[in-house]
C-alpha positions in Angstrom: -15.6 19.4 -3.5 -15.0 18.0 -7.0 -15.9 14.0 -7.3 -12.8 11.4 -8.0 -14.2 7.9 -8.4 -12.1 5.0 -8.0 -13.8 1.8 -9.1 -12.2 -1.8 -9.3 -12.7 -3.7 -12.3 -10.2 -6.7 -12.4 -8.5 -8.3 -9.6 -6.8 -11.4 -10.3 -3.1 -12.8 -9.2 -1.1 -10.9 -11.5 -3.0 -7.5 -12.0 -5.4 -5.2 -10.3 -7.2 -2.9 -13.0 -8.5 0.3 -11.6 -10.9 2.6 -13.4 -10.4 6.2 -12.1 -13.0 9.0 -12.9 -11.8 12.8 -11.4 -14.2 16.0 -11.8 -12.4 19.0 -12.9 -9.9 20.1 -9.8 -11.1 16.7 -8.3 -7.5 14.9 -7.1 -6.7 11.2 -5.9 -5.3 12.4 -2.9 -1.6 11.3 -1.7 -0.9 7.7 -2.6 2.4 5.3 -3.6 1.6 2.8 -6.1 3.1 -1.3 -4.4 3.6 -2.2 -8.2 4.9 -1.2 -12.1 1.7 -0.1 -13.5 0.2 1.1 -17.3 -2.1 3.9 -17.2 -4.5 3.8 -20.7 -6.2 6.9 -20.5 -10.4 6.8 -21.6 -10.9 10.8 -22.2 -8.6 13.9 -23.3 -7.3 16.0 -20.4 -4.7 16.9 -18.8 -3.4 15.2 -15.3 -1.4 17.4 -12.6 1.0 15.1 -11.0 2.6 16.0 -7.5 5.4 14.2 -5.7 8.4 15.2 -3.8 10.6 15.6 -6.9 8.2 18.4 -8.4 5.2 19.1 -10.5 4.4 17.8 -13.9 1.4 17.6 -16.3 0.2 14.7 -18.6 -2.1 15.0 -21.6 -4.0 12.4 -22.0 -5.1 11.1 -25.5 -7.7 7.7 -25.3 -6.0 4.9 -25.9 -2.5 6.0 -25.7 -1.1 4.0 -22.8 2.0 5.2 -20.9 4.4 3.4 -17.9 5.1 4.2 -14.1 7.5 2.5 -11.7 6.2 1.5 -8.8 7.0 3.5 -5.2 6.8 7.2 -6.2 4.5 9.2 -3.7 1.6 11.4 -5.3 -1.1 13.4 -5.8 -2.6 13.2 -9.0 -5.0 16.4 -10.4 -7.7 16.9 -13.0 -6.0 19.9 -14.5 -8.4 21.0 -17.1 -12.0 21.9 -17.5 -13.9 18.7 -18.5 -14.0 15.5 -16.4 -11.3 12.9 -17.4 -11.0 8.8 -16.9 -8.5 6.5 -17.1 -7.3 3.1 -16.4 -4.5 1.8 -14.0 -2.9 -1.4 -14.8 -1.1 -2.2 -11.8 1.5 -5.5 -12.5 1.4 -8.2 -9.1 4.7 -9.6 -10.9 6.5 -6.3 -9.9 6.9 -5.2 -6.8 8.1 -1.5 -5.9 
């Protein structure tokens, strides 16, 4: 089974940084996020996101941040053929 790493790296009373490392086909199992969050991707790749509203894909670029509201279940994917990291930024202040 492909490796997904999820490793803590700030936890403080307004935001919880995450750094999240997934082998190719490696996924973060099913999971809701409690708050806003930023993800800043580390590596190029491409994520396969799966919720109840459908299927979509990210491309990830390092550095190029982007925004998710809180409370959406799903199942995110290493859809490509190198392994892939990123940061979540989850936000304490707001609440999904």
């Amino acid at each position: 089974m492909p490796k997904f790493e999820s490793i803590p790296r700030v936890e403080t009373p307004e935001v919880k940084v995450t750094e999240v490392r997934l082998e190719p086909g490696a996924t973060t199992g099913r999971h809701r996020h409690g708050y806003d969050y930023v993800v800043v991707p580390l590596t190029v790749g491409t994520l396969r996101i799966v919720a109840a509203a459908g299927e979509s894909t990210i491309a990830l670029s390092p550095g190029v941040a982007y925004f998710r509201k809180a409370g959406v279940d799903h199942t995110v994917y290493n859809g490509g053929a190198a392994p892939l990291a990123f940061v979540d930024i989850e936000l304490k202040d707001r609440p999904g």
